[in-house]
MMTF fields as JSON, N, C-alpha, C and O atoms, coordinates in Angstrom:
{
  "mmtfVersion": "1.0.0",
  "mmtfProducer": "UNKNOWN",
  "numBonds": 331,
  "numAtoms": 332,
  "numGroups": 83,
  "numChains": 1,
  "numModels": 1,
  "chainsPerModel": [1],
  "groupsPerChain": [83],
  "chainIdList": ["A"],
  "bondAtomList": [4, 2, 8, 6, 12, 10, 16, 14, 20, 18, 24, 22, 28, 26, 32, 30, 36, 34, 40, 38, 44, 42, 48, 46, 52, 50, 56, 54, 60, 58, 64, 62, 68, 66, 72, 70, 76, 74, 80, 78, 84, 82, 88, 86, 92, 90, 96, 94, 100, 98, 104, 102, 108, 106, 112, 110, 116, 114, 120, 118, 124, 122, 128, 126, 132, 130, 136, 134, 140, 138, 144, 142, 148, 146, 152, 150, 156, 154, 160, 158, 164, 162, 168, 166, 172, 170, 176, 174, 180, 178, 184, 182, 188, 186, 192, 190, 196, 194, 200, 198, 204, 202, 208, 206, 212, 210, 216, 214, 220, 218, 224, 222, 228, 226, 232, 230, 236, 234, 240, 238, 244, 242, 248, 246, 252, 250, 256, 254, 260, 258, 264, 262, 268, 266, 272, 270, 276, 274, 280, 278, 284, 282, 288, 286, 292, 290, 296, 294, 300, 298, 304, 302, 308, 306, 312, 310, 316, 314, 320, 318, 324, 322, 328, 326],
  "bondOrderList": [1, 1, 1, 1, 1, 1, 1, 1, 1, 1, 1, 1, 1, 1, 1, 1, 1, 1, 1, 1, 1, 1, 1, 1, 1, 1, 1, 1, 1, 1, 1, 1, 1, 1, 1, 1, 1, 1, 1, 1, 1, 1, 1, 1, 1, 1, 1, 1, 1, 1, 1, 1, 1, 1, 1, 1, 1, 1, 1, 1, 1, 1, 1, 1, 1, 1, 1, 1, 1, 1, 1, 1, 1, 1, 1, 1, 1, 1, 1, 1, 1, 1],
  "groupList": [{"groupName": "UNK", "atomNameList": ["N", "CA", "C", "O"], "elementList": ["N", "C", "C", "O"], "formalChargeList": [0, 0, 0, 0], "bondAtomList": [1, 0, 2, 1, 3, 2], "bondOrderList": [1, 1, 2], "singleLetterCode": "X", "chemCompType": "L-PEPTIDE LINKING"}],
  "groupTypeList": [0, 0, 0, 0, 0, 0, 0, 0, 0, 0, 0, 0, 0, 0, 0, 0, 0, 0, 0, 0, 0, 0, 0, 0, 0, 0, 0, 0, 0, 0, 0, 0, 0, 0, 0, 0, 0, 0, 0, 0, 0, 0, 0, 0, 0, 0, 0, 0, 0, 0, 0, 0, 0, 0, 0, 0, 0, 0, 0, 0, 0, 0, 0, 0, 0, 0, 0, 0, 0, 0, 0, 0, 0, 0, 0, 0, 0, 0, 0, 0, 0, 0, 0],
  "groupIdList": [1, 2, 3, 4, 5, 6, 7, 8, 9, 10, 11, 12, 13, 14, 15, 16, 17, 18, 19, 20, 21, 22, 23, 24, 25, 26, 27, 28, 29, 30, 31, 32, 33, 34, 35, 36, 37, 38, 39, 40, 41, 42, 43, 44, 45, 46, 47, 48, 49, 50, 51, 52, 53, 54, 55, 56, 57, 58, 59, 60, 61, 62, 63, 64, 65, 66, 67, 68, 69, 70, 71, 72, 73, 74, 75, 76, 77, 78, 79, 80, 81, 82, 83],
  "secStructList": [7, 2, 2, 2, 2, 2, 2, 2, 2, 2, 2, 2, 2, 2, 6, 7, 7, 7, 7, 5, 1, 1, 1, 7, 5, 2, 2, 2, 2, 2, 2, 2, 2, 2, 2, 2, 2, 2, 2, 2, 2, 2, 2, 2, 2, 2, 2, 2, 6, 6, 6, 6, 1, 7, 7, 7, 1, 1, 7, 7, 1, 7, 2, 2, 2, 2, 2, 2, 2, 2, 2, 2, 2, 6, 6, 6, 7, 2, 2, 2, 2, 2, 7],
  "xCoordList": [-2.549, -3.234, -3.021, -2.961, -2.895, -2.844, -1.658, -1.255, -1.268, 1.029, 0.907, 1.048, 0.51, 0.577, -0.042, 0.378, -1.168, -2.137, -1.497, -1.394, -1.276, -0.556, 0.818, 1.359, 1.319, 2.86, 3.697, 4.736, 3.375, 4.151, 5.922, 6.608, 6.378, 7.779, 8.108, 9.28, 7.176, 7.321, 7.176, 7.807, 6.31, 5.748, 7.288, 7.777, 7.672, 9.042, 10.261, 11.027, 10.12, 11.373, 11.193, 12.177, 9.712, 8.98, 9.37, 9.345, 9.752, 9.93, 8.183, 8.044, 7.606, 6.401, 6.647, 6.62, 6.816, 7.08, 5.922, 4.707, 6.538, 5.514, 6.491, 7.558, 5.706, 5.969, 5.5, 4.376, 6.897, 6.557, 6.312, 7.097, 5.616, 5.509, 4.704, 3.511, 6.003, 5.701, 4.832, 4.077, 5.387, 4.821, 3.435, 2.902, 3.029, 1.818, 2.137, 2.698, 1.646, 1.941, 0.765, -0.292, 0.866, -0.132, -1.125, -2.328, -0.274, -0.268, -1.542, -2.702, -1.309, -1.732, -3.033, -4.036, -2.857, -4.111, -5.107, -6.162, -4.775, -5.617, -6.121, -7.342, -5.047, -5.74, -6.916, -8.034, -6.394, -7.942, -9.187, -10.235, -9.134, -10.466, -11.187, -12.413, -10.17, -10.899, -11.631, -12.493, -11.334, -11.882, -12.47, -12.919, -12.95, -13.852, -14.775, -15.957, -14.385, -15.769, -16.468, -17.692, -15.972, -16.028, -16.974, -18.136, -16.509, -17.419, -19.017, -20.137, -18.789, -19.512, -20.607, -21.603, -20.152, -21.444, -21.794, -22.704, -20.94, -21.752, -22.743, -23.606, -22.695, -23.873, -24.473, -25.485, -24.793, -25.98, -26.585, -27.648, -26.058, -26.611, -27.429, -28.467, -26.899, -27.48, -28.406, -29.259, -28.633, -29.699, -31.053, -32.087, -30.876, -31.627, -32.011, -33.239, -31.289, -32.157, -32.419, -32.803, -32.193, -33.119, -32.451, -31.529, -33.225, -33.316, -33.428, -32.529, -34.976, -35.176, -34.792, -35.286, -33.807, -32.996, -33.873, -33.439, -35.07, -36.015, -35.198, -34.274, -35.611, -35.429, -36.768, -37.843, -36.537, -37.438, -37.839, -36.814, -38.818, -39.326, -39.167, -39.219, -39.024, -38.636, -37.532, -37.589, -36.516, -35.529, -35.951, -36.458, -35.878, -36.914, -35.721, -34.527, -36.202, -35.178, -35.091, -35.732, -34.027, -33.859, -33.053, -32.643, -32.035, -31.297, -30.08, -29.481, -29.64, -28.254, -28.313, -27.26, -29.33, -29.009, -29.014, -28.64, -29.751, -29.333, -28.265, -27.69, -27.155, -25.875, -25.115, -23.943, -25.275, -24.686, -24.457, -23.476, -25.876, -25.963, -24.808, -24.095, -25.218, -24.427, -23.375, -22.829, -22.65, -21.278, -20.668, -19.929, -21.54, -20.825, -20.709, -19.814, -22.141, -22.026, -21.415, -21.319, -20.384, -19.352, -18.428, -17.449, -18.15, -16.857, -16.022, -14.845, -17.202, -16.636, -15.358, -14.325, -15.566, -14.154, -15.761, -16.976, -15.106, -15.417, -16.244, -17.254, -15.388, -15.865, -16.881, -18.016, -16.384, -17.548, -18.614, -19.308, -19.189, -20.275, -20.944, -22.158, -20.214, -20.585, -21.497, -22.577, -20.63, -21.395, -21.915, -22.622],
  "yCoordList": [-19.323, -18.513, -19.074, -18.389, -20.627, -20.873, -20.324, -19.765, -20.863, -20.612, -19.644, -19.297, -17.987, -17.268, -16.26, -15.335, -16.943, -16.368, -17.298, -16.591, -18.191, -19.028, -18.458, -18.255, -18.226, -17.835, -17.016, -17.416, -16.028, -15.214, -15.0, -14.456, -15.635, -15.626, -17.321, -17.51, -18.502, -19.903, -19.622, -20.237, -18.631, -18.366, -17.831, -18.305, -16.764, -16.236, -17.554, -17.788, -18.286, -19.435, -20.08, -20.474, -20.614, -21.583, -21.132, -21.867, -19.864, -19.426, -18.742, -18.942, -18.416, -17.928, -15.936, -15.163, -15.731, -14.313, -13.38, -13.42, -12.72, -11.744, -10.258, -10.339, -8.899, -8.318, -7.942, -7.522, -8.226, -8.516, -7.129, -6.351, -6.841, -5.486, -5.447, -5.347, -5.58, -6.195, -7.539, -7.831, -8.291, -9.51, -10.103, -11.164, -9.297, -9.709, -9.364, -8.31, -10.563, -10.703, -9.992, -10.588, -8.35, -7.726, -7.798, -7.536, -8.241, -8.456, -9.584, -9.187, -10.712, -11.907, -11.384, -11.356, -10.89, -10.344, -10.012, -10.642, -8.725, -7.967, -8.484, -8.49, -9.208, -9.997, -10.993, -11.082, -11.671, -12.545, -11.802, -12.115, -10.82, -9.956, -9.734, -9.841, -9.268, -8.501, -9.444, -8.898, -11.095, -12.081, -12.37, -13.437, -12.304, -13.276, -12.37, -12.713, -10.975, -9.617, -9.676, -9.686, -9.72, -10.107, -11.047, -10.834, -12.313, -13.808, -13.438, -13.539, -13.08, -13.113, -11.526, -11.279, -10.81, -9.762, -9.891, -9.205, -11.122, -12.02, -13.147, -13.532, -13.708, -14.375, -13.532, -14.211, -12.24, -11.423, -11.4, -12.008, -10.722, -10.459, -11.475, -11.14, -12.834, -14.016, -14.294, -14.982, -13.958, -14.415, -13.086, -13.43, -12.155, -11.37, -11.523, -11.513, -11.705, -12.108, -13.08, -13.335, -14.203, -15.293, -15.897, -15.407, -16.96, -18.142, -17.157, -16.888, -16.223, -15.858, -14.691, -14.199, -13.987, -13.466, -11.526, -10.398, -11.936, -10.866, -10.235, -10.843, -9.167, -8.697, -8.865, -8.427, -9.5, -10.157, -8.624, -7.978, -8.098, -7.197, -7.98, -7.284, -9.076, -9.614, -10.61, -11.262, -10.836, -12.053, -12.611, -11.921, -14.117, -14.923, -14.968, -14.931, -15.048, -14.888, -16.669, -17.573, -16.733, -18.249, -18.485, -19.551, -17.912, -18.936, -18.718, -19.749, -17.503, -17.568, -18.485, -19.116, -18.861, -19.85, -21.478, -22.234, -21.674, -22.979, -22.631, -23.563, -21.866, -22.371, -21.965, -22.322, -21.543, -21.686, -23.331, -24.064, -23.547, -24.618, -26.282, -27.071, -26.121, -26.467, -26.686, -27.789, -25.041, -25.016, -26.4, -27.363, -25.806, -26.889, -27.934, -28.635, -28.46, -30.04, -30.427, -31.586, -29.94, -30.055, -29.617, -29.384, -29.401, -29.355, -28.026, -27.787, -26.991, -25.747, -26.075, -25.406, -27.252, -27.823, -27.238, -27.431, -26.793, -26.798, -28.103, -28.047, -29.317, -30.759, -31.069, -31.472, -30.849, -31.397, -30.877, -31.762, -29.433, -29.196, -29.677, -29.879, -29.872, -30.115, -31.484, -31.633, -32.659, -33.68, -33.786, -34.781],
  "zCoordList": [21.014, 21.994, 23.392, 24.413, 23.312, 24.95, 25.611, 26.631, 24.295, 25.374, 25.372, 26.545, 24.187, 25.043, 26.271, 26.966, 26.116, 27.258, 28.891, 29.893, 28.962, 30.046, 30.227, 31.314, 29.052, 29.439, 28.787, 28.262, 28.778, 27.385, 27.409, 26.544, 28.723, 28.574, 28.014, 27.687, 27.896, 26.987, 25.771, 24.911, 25.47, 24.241, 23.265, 22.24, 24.061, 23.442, 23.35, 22.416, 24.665, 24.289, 23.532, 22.905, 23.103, 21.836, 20.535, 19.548, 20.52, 19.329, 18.809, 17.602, 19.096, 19.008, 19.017, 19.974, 17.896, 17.406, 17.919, 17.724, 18.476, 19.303, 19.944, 20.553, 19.565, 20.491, 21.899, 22.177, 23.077, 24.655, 24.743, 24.201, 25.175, 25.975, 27.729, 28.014, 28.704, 29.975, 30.374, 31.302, 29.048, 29.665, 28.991, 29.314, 28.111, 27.587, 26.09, 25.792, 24.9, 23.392, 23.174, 22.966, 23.212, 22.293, 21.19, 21.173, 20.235, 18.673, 18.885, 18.773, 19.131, 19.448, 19.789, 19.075, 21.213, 21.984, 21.341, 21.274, 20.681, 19.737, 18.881, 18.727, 17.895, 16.649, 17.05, 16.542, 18.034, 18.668, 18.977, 18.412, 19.854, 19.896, 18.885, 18.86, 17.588, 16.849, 15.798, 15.111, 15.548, 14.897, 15.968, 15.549, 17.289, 17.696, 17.687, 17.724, 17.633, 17.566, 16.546, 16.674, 15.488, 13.876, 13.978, 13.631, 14.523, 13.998, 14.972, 14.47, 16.187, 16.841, 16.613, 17.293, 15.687, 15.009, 13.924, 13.458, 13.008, 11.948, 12.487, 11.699, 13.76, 13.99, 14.58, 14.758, 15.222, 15.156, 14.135, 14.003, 13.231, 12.062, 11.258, 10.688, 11.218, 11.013, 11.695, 11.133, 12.978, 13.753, 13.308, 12.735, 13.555, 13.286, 12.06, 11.973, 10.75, 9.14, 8.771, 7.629, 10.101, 9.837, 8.122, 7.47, 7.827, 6.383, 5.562, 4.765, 5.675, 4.616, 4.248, 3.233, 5.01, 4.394, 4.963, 4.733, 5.661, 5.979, 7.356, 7.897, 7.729, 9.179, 9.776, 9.368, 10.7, 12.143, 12.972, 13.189, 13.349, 14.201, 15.794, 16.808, 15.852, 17.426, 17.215, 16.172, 18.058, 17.928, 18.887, 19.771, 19.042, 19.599, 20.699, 20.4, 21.939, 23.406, 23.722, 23.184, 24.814, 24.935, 24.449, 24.91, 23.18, 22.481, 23.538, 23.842, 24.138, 24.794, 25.795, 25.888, 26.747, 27.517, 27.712, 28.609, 26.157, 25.482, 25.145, 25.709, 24.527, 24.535, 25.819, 25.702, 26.631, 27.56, 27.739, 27.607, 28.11, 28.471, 27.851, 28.471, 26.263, 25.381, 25.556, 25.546, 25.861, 26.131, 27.234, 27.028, 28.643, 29.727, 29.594, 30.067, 28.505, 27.985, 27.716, 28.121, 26.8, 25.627, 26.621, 25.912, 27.561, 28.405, 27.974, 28.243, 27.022, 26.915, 26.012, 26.055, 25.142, 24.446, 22.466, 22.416, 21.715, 20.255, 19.46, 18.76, 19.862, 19.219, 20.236, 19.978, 21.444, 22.632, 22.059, 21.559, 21.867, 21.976, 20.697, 20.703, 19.594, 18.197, 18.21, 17.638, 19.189, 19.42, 20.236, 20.392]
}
C-alpha cells in the first residue's frame, strides 16, 4: 500500500502487479477500502452488542476520542499504539 499510494509508477518498476489507470493502482485502492470498511463495521457492531452479546439502547460516547488520542501516542504507527 505505501509504494503504491507514494508512487504508483515505483510500484510498477518494483514489480508490484497492478492495473495503472492514469497513475493510480485501482485494484489495490479499492481492495483496501473495502477491508478497512469491513473491519471497521465489524467493530461497530461489536461495540454496540457489547460481551453479552445483548443490544445496548445507548452506546456509551467518549470512546472515539480516547482513540484518537491513542492513536497520536502510538505515533499513529499499529505496535505504537498496542504498547
Amino acid at each position: 500500500m505505501r509504494v503504491v499510494g507514494s508512487s504508483p509508477k515505483a510500484a510498477v518498476y518494483a514489480g508490484i502487479r497492478s492495473d495503472v489507470y492514469d497513475g493510480l493502482c485501482l485494484h489495490i485502492i479499492w481492495r483496501t477500502l473495502l477491508i478497512s470498511g469491513g473491519l471497521a463495521g465489524l467493530a461497530g457492531v461489536c461495540q454496540v452488542l457489547g460481551f453479552i452479546g445483548q443490544l445496548h439502547p445507548s452506546i456509551s460516547p467518549g470512546y472515539g476520542y480516547t482513540a484518537i488520542i491513542a492513536a497520536f501516542i502510538g505515533r499513529l504507527n499499529p505496535l505504537g499504539i498496542i504498547l
